[in-house]
N, CA, C and O atoms as a GROMACS GRO file, in nm:
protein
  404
    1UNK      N    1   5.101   0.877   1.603
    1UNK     CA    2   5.114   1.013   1.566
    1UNK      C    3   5.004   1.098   1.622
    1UNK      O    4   4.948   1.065   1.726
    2UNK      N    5   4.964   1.229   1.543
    2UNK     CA    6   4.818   1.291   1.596
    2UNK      C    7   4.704   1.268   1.540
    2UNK      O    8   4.631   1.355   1.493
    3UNK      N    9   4.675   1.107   1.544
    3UNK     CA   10   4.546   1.085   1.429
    3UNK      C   11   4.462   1.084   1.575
    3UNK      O   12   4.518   1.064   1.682
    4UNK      N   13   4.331   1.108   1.564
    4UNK     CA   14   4.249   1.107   1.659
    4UNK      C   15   4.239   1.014   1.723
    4UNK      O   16   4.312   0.938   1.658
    5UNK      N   17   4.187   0.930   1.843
    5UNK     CA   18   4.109   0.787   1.888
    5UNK      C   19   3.962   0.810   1.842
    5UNK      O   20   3.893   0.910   1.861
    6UNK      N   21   3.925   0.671   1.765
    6UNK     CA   22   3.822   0.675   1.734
    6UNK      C   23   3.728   0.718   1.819
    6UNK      O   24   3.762   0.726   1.937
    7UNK      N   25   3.593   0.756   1.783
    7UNK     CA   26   3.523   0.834   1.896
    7UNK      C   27   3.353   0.705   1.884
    7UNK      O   28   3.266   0.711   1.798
    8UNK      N   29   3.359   0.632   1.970
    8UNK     CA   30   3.313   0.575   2.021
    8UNK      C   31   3.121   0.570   2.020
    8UNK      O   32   3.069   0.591   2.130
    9UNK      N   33   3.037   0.544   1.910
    9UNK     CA   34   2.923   0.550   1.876
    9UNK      C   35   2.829   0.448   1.943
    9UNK      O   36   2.736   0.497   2.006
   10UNK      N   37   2.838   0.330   1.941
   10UNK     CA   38   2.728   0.256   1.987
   10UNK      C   39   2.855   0.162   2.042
   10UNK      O   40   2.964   0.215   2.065
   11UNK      N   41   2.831   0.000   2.065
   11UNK     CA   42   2.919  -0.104   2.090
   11UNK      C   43   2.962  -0.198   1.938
   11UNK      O   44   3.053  -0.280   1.930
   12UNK      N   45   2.894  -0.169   1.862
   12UNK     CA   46   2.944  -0.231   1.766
   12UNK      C   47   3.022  -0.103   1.640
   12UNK      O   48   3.088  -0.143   1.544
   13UNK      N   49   2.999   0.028   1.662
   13UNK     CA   50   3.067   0.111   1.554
   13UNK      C   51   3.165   0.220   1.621
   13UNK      O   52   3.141   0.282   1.725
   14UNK      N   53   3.248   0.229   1.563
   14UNK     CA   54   3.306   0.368   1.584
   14UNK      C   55   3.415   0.413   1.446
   14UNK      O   56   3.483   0.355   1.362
   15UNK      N   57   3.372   0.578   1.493
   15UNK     CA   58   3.408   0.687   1.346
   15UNK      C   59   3.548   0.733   1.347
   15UNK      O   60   3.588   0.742   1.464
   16UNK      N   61   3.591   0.749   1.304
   16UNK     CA   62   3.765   0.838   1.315
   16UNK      C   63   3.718   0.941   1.202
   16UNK      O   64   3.716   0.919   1.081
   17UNK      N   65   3.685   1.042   1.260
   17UNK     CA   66   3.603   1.214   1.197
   17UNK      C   67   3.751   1.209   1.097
   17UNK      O   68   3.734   1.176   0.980
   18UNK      N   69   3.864   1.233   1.134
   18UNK     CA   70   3.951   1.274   1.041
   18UNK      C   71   3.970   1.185   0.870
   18UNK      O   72   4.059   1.214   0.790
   19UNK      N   73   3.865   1.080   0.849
   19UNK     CA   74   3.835   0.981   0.744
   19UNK      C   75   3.709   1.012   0.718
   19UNK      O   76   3.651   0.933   0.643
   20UNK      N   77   3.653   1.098   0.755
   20UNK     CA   78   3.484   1.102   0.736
   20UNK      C   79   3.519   1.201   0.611
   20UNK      O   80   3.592   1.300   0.612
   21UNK      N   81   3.435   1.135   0.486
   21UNK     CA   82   3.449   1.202   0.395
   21UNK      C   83   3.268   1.296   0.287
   21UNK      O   84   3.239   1.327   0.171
   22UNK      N   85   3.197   1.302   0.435
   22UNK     CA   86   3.090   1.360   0.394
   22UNK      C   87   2.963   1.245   0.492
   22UNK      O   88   2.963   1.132   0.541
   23UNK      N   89   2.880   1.347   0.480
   23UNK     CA   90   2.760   1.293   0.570
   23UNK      C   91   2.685   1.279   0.481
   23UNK      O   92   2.697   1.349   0.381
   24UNK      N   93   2.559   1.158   0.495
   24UNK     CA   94   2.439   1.160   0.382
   24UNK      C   95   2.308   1.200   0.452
   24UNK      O   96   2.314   1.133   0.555
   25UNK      N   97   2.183   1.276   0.457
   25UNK     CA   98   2.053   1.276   0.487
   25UNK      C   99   1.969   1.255   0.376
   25UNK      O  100   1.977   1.310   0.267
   26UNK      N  101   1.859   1.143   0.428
   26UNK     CA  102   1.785   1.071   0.332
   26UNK      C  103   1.676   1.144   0.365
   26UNK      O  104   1.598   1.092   0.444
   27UNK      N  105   1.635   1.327   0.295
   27UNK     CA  106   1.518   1.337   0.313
   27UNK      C  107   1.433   1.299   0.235
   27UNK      O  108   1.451   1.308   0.113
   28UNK      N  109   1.320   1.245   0.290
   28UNK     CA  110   1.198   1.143   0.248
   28UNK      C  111   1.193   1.166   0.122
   28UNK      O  112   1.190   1.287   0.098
   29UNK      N  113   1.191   1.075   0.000
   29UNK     CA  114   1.141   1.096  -0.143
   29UNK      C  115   1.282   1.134  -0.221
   29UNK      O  116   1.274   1.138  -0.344
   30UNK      N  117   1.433   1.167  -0.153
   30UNK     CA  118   1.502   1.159  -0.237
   30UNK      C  119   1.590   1.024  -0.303
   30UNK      O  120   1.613   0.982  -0.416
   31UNK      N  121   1.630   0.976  -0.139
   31UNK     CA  122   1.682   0.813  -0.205
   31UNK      C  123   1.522   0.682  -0.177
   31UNK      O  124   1.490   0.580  -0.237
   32UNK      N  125   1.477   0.735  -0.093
   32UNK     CA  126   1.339   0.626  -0.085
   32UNK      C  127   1.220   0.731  -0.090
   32UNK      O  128   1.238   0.853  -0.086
   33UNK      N  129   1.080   0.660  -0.099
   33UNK     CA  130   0.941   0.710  -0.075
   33UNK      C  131   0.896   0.632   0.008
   33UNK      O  132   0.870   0.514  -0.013
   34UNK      N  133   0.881   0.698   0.119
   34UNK     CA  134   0.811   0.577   0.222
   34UNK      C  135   0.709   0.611   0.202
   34UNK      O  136   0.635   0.515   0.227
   35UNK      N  137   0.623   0.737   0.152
   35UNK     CA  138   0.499   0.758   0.171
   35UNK      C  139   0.387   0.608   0.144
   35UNK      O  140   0.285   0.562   0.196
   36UNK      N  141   0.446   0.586   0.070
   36UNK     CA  142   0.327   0.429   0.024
   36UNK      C  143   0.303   0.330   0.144
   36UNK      O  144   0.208   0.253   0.157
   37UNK      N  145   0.422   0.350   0.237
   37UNK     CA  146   0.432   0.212   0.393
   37UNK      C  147   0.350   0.346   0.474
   37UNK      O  148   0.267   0.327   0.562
   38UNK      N  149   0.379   0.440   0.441
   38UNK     CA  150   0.280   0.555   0.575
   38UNK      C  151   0.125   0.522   0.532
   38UNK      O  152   0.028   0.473   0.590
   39UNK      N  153   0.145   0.558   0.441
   39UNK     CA  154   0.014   0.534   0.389
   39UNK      C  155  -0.069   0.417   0.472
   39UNK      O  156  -0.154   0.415   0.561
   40UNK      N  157  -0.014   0.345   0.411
   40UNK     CA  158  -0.089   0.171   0.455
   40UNK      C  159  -0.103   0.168   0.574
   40UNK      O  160  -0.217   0.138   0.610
   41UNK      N  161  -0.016   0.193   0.670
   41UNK     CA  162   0.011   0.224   0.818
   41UNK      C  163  -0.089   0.298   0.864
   41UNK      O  164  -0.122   0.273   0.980
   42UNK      N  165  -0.154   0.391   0.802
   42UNK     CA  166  -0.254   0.522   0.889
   42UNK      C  167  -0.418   0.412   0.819
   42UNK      O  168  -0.518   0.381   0.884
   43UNK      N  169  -0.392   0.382   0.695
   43UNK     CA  170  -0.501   0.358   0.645
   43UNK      C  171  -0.573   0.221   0.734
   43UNK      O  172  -0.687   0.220   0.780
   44UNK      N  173  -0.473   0.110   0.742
   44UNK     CA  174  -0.514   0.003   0.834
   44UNK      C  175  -0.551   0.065   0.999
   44UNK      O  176  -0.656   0.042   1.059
   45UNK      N  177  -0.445   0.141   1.045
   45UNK     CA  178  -0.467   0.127   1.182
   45UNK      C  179  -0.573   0.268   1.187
   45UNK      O  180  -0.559   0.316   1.300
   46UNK      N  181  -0.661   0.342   1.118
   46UNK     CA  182  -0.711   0.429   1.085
   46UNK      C  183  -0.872   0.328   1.086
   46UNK      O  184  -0.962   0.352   1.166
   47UNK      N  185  -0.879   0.232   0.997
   47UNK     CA  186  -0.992   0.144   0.993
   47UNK      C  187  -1.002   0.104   1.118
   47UNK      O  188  -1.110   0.131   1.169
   48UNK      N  189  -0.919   0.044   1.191
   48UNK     CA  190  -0.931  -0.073   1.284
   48UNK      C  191  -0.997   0.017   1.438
   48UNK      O  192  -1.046  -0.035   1.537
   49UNK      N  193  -0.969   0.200   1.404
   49UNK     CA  194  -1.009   0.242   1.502
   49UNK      C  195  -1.151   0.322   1.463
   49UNK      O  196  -1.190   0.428   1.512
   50UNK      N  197  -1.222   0.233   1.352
   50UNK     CA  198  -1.301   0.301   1.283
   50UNK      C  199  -1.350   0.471   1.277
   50UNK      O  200  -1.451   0.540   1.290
   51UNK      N  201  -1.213   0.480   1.250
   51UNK     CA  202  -1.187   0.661   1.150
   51UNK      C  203  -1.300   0.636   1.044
   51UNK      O  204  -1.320   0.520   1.008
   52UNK      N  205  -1.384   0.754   0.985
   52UNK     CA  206  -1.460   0.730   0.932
   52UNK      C  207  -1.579   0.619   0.870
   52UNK      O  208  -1.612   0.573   0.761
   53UNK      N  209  -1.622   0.608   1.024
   53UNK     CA  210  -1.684   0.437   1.006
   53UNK      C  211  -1.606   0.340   0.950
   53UNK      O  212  -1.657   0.279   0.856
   54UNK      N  213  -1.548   0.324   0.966
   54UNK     CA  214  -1.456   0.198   0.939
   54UNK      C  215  -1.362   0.198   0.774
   54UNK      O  216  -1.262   0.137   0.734
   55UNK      N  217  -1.455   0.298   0.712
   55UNK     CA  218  -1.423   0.328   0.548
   55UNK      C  219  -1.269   0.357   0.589
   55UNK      O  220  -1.222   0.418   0.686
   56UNK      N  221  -1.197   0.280   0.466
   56UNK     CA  222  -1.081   0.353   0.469
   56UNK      C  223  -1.034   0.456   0.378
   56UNK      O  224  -1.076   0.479   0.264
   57UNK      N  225  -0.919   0.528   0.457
   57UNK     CA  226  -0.934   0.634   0.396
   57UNK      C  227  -0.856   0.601   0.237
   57UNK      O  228  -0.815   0.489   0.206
   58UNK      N  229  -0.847   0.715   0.153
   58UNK     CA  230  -0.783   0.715   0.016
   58UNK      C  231  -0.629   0.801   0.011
   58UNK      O  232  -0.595   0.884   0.094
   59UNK      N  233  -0.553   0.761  -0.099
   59UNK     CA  234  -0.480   0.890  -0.133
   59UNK      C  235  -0.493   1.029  -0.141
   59UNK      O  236  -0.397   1.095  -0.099
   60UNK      N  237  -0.562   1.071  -0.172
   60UNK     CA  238  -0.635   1.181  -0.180
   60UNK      C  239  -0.628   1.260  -0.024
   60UNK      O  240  -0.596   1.376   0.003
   61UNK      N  241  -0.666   1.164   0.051
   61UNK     CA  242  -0.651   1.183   0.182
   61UNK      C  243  -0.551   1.228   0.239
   61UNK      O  244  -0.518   1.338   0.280
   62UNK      N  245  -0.506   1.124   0.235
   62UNK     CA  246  -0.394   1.072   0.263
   62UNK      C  247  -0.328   1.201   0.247
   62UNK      O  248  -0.329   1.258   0.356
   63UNK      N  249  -0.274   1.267   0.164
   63UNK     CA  250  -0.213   1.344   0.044
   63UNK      C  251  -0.259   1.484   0.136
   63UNK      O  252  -0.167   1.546   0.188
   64UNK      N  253  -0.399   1.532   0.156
   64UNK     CA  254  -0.460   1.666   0.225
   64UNK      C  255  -0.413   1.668   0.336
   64UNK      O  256  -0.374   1.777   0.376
   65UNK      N  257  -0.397   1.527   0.442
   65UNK     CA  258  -0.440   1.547   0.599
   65UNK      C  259  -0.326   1.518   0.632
   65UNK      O  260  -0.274   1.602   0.706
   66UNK      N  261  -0.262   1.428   0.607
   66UNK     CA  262  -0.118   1.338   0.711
   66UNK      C  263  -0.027   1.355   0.642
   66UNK      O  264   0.057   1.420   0.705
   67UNK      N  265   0.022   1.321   0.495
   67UNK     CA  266   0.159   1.341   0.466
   67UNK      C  267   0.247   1.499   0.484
   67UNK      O  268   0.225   1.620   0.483
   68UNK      N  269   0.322   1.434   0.496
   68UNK     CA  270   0.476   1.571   0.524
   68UNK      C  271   0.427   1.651   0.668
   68UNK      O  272   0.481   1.746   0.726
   69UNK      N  273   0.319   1.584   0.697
   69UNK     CA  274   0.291   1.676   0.834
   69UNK      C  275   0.325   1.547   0.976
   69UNK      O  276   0.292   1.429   0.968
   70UNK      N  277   0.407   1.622   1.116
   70UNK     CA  278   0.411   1.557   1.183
   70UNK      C  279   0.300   1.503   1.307
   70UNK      O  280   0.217   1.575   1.363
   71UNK      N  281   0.324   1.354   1.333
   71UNK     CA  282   0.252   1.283   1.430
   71UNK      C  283   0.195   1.344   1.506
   71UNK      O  284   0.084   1.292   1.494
   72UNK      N  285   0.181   1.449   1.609
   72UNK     CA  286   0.125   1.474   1.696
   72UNK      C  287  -0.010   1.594   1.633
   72UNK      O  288  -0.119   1.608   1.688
   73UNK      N  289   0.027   1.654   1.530
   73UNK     CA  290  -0.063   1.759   1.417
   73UNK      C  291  -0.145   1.645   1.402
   73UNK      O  292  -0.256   1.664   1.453
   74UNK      N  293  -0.135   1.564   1.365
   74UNK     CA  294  -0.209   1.451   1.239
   74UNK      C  295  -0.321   1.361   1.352
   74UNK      O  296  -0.411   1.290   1.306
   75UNK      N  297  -0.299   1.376   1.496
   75UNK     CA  298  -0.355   1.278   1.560
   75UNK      C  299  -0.427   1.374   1.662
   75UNK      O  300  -0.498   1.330   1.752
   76UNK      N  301  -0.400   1.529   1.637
   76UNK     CA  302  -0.481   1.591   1.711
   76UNK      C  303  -0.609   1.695   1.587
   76UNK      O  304  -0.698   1.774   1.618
   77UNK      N  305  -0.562   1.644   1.442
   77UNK     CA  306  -0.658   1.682   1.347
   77UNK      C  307  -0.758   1.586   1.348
   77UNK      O  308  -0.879   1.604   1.333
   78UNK      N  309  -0.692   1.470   1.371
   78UNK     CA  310  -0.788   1.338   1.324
   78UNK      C  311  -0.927   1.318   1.427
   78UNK      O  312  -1.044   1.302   1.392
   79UNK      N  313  -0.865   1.325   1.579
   79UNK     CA  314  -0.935   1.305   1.680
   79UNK      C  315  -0.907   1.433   1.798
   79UNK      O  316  -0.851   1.412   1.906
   80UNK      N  317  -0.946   1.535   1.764
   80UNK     CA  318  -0.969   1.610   1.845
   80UNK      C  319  -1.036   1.600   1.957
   80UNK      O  320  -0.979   1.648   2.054
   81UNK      N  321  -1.089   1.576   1.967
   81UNK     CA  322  -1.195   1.514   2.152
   81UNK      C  323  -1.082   1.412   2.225
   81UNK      O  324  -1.125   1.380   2.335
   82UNK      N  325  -0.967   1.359   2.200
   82UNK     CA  326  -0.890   1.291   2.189
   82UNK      C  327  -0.817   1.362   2.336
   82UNK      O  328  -0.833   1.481   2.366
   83UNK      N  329  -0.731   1.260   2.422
   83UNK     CA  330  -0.628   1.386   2.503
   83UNK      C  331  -0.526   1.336   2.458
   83UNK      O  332  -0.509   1.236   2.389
   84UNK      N  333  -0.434   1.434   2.514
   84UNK     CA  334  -0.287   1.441   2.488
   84UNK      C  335  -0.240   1.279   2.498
   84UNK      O  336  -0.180   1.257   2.392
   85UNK      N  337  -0.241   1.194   2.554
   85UNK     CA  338  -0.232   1.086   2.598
   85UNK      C  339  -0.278   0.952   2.518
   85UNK      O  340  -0.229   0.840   2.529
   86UNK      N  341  -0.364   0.985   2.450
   86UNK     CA  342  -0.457   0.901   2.337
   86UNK      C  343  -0.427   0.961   2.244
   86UNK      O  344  -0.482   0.914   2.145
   87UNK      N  345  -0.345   1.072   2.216
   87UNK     CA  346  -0.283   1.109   2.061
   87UNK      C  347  -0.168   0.982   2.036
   87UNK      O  348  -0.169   0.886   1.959
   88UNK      N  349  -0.063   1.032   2.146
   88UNK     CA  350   0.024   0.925   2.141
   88UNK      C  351   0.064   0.846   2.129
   88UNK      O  352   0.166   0.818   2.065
   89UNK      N  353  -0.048   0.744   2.226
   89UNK     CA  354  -0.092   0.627   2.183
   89UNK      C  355  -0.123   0.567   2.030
   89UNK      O  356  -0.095   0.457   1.983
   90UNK      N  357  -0.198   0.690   1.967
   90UNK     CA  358  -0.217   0.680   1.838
   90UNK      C  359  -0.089   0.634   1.768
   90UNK      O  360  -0.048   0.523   1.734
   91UNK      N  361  -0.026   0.796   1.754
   91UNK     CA  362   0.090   0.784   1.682
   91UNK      C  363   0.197   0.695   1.698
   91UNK      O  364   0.265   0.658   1.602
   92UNK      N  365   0.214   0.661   1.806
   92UNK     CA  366   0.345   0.571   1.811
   92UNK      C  367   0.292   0.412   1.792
   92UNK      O  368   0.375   0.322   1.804
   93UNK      N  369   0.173   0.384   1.766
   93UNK     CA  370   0.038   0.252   1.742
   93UNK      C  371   0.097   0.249   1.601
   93UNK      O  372   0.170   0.154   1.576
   94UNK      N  373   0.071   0.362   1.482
   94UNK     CA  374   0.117   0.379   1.376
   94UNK      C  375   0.242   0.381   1.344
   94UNK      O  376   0.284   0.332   1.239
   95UNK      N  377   0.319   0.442   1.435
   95UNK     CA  378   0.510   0.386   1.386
   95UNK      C  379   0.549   0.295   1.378
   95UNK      O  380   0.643   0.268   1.303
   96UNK      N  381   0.460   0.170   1.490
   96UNK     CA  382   0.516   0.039   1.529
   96UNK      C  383   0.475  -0.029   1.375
   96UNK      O  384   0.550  -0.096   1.304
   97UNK      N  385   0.332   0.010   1.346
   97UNK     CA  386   0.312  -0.054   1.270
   97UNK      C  387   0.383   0.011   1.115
   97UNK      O  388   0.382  -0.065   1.018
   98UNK      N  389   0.419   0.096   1.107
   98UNK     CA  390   0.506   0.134   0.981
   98UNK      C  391   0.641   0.044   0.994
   98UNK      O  392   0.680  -0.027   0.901
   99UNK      N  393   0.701   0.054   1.103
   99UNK     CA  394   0.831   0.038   1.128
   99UNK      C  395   0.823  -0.154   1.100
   99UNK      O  396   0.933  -0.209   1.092
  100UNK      N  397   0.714  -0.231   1.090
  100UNK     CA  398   0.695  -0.385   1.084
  100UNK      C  399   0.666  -0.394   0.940
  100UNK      O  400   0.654  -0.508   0.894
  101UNK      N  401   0.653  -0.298   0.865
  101UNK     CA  402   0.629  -0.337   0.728
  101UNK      C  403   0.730  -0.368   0.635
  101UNK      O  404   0.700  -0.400   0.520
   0.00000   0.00000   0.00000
């Protein structure tokens, strides 16, 4: 009949829009809190590049400087003398390691 052909997403999924009965977005803190894995993530790899002599940082911190704000803000607050190039490095150092927790 005129039902659509599915429309073709990756190799293992595909959608037929005319069955789609609503979209979901998980912004941060409504179905999960990742803040606690960010956290740990900035705080370890934050020590290891001894950010504040090696002290790690706190919630508190945590909470003022990096949360709800994005990667490239957070790594050019942290280390300003830093270049564009060694931000990056930073931030995506910290995704890998969020994304393994």
């Amino acid at each position: 009949g005129n039902t659509p052909a599915p429309v073709a997403v990756s190799n293992a999924c595909a959608i037929q829009y005319s069955k789609l009965k609503g979209v979901l977005f998980d912004i941060d803190g409504t179905l999960t809190n990742s803040d606690p894995l960010h956290f740990k993530a900035f705080q370890d790899i934050l020590v290891e590049l001894r950010y504040n002599n090696g002290v790690p940082i706190d919630e508190e911190f945590f909470r003022k400087h990096i949360s709800g704000r994005h990667n490239p803000d957070i790594a050019a607050d942290l280390f300003p003398t830093w270049s564009a190039e060694q931000h990056v490095e930073f931030y995506e150092s910290k995704e890998a390691r969020y994304r393994s927790m």
